[in-house]
C-alpha positions in Angstrom: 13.2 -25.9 -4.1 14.7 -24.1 -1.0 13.8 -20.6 -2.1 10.3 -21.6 -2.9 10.6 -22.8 0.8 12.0 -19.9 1.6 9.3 -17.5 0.1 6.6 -18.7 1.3 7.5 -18.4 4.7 8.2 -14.8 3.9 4.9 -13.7 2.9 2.0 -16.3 2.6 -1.0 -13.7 1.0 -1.8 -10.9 -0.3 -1.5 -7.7 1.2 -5.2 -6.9 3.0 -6.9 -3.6 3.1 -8.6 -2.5 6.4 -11.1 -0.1 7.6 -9.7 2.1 10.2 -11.9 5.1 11.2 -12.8 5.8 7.9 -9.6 5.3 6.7 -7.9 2.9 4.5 -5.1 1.1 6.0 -3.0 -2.1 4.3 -1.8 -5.2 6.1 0.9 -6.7 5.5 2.5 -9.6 7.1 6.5 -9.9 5.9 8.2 -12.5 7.7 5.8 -13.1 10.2 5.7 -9.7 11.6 2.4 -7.6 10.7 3.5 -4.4 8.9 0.8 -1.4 7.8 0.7 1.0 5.2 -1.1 4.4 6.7 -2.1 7.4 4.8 -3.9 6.0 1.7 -7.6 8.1 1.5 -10.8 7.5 2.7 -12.7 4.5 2.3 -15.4 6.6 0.6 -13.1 8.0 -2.1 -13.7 5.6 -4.9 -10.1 6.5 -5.8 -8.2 6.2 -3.1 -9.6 2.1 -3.0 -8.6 1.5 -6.5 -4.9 2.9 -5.4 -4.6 1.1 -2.2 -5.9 -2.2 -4.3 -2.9 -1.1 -7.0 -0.1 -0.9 -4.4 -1.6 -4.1 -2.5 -1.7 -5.6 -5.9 2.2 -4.1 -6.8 3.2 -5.4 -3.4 2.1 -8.8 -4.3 3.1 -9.0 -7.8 6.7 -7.8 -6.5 6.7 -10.8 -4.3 6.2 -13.4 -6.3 8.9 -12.0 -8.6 11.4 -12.0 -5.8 11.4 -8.5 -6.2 9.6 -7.6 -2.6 11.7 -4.7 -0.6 10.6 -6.3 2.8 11.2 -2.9 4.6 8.0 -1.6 2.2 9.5 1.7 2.4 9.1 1.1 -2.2 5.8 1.4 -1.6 5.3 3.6 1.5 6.5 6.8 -0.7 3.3 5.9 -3.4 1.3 5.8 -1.0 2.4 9.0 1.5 2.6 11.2 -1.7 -0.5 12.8 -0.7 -4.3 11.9 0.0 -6.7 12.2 -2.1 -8.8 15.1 -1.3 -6.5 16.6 0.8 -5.4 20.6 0.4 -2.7 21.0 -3.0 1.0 21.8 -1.5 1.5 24.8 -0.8 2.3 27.6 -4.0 0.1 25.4 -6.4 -3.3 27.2 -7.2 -5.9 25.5 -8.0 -7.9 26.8 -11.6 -12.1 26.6 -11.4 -13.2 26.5 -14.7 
């Protein structure tokens, strides 16, 4: 009973997804401090929604297993792999077929 007590004052919804200049940014509020997730595409890449809705959605599902890593840094390296659109790394070409 006191861990149920405990987790929900960690984290009481689902991580949020926010507009911010064209950009998709995620809320999330662990233990009553806001926390945001930067660097996750474009709102008008259809793509880079559905992954910021899979890491909100991993975020969440982690939480209620009492699996969360409250620093988010699990689920800061999905998301800052690279944006979708954006220029390969360089030394990987690029084939148009």
């Amino acid at each position: 009973m006191a861990w149920q007590v405990f987790r929900a004052g960690l984290m009481r919804k689902a991580p949020t997804l926010r507009w911010n200049n064209g950009s998709i940014q995620m809320r999330v509020r662990v233990n009553a401090i806001d926390q945001r997730l930067h660097r996750l595409g474009r709102w008008d890449g259809p793509l880079a929604v559905a992954r910021a809705q899979l890491i909100s959605a991993q975020i969440w599902s982690d939480f209620q297993a009492g699996d969360l890593d409250p620093t988010l840094q699990k689920y800061q390296t999905h998301s800052a792999l690279e944006d979708v659109g954006s220029a390969p790394p360089s030394g990987v070409t690029q084939e148009v077929l």
